[in-house]
N, C-alpha and C positions, 0 to 999 in steps of 0.2 A: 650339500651332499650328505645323504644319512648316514649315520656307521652303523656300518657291518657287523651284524649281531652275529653272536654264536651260534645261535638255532638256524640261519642262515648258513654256516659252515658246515652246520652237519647234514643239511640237508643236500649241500653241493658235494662234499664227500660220500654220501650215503650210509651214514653212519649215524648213532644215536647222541644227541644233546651232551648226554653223561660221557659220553666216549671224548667228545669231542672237548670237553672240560678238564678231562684226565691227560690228552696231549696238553693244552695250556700250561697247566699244573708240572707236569712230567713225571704223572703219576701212574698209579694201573697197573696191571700186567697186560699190555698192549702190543701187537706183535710190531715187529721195525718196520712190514710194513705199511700197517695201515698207520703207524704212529707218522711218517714217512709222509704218507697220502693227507691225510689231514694238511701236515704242516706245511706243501704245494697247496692247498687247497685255500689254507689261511695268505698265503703270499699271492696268491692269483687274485684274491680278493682283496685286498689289502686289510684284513682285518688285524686290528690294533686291540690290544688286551686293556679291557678297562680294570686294572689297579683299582682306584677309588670304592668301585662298586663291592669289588672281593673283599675290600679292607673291610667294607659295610655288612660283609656276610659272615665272613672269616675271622670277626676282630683281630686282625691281624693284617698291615700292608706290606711287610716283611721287608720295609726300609727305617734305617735307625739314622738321625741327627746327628751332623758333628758340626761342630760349632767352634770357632779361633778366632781367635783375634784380630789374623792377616796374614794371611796365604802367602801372601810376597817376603813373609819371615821364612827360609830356607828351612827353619826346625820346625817349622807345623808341618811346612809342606811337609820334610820327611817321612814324620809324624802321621799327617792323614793316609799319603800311600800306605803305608803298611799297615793302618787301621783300615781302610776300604780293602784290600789285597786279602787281609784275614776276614772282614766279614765275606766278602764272595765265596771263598772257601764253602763257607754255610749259609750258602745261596739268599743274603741277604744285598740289599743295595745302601748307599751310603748317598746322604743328602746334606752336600757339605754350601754352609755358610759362612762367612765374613760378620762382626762384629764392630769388627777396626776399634774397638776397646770402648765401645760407647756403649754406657747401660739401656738407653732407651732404643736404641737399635736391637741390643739383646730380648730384651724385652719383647718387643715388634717380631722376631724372630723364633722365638718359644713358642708367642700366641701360634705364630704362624705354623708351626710344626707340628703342632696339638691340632693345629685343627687340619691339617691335611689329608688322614695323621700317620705320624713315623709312632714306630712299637717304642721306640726309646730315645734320649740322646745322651750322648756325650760332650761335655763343652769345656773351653778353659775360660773360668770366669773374667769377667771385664775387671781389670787394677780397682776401678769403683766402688760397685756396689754386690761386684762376686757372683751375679745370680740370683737375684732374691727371688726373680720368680720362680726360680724352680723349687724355693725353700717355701715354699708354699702350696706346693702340690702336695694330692696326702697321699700319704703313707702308701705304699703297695699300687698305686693309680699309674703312674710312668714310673719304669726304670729309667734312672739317671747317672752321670759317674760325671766328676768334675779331672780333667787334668792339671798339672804343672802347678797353678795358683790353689792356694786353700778355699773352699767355698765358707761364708760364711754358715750355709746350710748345713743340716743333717743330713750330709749325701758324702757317698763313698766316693773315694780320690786317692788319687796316683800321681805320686809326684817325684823328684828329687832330693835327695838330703844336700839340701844348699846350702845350708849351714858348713856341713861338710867339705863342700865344693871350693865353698872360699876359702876355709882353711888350706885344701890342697893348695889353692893358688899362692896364697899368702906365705906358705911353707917354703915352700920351694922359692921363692922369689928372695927372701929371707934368709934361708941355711944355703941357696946350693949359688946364690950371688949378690948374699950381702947387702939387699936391699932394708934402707929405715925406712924409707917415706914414700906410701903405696897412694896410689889415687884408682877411686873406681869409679867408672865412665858407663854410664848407661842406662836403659830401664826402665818404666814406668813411676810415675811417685803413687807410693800407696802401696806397691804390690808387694806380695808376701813373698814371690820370687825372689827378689832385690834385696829389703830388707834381711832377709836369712844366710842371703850372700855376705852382704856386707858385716854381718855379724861375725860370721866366721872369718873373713879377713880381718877384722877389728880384732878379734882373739886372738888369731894366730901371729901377728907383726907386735903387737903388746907386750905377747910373751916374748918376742924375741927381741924386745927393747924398742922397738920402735913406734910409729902411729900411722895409722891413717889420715893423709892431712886434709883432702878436696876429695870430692866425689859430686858428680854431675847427673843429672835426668834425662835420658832422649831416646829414642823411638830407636830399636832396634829393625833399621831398613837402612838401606844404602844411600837414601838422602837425608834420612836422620843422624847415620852414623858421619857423616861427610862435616854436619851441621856441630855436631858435637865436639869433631875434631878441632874446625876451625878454635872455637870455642874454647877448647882447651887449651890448644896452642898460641892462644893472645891472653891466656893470664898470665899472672907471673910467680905462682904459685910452682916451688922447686921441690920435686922429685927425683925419686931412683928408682922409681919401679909401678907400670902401669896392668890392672887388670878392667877387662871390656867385659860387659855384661852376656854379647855375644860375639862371634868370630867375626856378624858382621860391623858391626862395630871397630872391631880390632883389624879388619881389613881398610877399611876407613883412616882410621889412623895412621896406621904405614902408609899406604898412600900419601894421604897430608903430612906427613911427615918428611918423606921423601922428596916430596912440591918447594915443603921450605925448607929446609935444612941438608936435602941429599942424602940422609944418611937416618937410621934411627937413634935419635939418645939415648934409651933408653930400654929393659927388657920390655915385652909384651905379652900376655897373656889374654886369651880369650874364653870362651864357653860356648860350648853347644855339641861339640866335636863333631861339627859337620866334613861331609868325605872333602869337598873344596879345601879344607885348611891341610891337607896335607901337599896340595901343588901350588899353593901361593909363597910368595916371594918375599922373602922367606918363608919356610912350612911354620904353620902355625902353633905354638905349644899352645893347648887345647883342656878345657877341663870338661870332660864330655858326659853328657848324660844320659844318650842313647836315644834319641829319638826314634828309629826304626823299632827299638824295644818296647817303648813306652806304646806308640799306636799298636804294635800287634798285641801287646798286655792289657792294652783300654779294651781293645774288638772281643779278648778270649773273655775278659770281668763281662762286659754288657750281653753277650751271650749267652752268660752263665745263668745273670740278670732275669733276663728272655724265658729262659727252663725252669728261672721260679728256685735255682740254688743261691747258697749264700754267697758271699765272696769278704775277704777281708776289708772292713771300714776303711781303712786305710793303708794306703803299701808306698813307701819309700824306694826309690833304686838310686842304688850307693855312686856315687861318678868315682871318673878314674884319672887321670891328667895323665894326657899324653904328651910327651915331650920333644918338641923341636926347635927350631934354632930360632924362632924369632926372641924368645925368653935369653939367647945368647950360649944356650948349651949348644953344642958341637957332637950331634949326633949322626 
């Protein structure tokens, strides 16, 4: 069956080509209602708006790339809702892909995007190789913005001060329960995320006389975290005080914890400050970095991107540790 061309529409409305472009669009000073009549006329035919063609007239398909690592991570999802929620706003569409952390997927995935093509993307590089291809587009050709991980590229990013983060955690685990011997559970190997965490835990237990004695690698998902747990709970590596890279990770745990021992030994601390950790069992003490912020501050930069203004190379947002009772405080 053919599709339904525009100049077909306007001639079953009775209405001019251009007119009938300007409904598509929802443009014009078109009265409501032949704007109205048109758009019965487009659904009685089923005429379908070809995208592609506009992108080819318009340079412009007025959809932008985002791009994670893995959706089934509760902080991207957050993340991308309110990054697609703010580009609608400004009537743009969001063409979200999966990575699963593999550079040649990524890869695969860019090509794929460029030649679709979306006006921009947004991605959080793979723990790997960060992105290389996007650090090889030139200059001014795609607007790009990297989240969360550093890109290796010369491309503007939004991230967390997790440095900072881990200190928070480390602090508190340290002054308010007298924690020496911290372990950190989680993460990619390689990623800039993890490393800068763990930095700031290493600083902050140091100063307060103690160390970090074990720290483990594993997939921030619920059978990763599961995987991790076991794992940790058959060394025999002793501690006083655990932080998880994410909440779900640190849900993970308590659970396996619970399995074996009935009880937790230990405080707990997570990241991500997802809404979930404040009804789990124990509420989770959380060192949150705002996911909901961060998507809608990616959508407003690549917009800005869009308009051809500048936007900050780089921008940090400060976390906060929210505190509950899994950590042992009594709030």
């Amino acid at each position: 069956m053919k599709r339904v061309t525009l100049s077909q529409v306007a001639a079953h409305a009775g209405v001019s080509r251009a007119t009938a472009s300007l409904v598509v669009r929802g443009e014009g000073r078109i009265s409501a209602e032949t704007r109205a009549h048109v758009q019965q006329v487009m659904q009685n035919l089923g005429y379908v708006y070809h995208r592609g063609a506009a992108a080819l007239r318009e340079q412009r398909s007025g959809v932008v790339g985002l791009l994670v690592t893995q959706l089934s991570n509760p902080f991207h999802a957050a993340m991308a809702v309110h990054f697609e929620q703010t580009l609608a706003e400004a009537g743009y569409l969001t063409m979200l892909a999966n990575t699963f952390d593999s550079p040649e997927r990524e890869r695969s995935l860019i090509r794929s995007m460029r030649e679709m093509p979306v006006d921009a993307l947004v991605h959080v590089p793979t723990s790997a190789d960060r992105c290389e291809d996007a650090a090889r587009l030139p200059n001014g050709y795609w607007p790009n913005l990297a989240l969360t991980r550093r890109p290796h590229a010369d491309t503007a990013w939004i991230g967390q001060n997790d440095t900072r983060g881990g200190a928070l955690a480390a602090e508190h685990l340290s002054q308010v329960h007298d924690c020496r011997r911290l372990v950190y559970l989680g993460g990619p190997e390689g990623a800039s995320v993890r490393s800068e965490r763990m930095q700031g835990v290493e600083q902050a237990i140091e100063a307060a006389g103690g160390h970090l004695v074990a720290s483990m690698t594993g997939h921030a998902s619920v059978q990763g975290g599961l995987q991790l747990a076991e794992r940790w709970l058959d060394s025999d590596i002793s501690t006083d005080g655990v932080i998880c890279h994410s909440d779900i990770i640190a849900f993970a745990l308590i659970a396996a914890c619970r399995q074996r021992y009935g009880h937790i030994p230990w405080p707990i601390i997570g990241f991500d400050g997802l809404e979930e950790s404040a009804l789990y069992d124990p509420p989770l003490t959380t060192v949150t970095v705002g996911p909901e912020e961060m998507g809608a501050l990616a959508a407003r930069r690549i917009l800005a991107l869009l308009d051809k203004r500048e936007i900050p190379q780089e921008q940090r947002l400060d976390p906060v540790l929210v505190v509950r009772a899994s950590c042992g405080c009594h709030v």
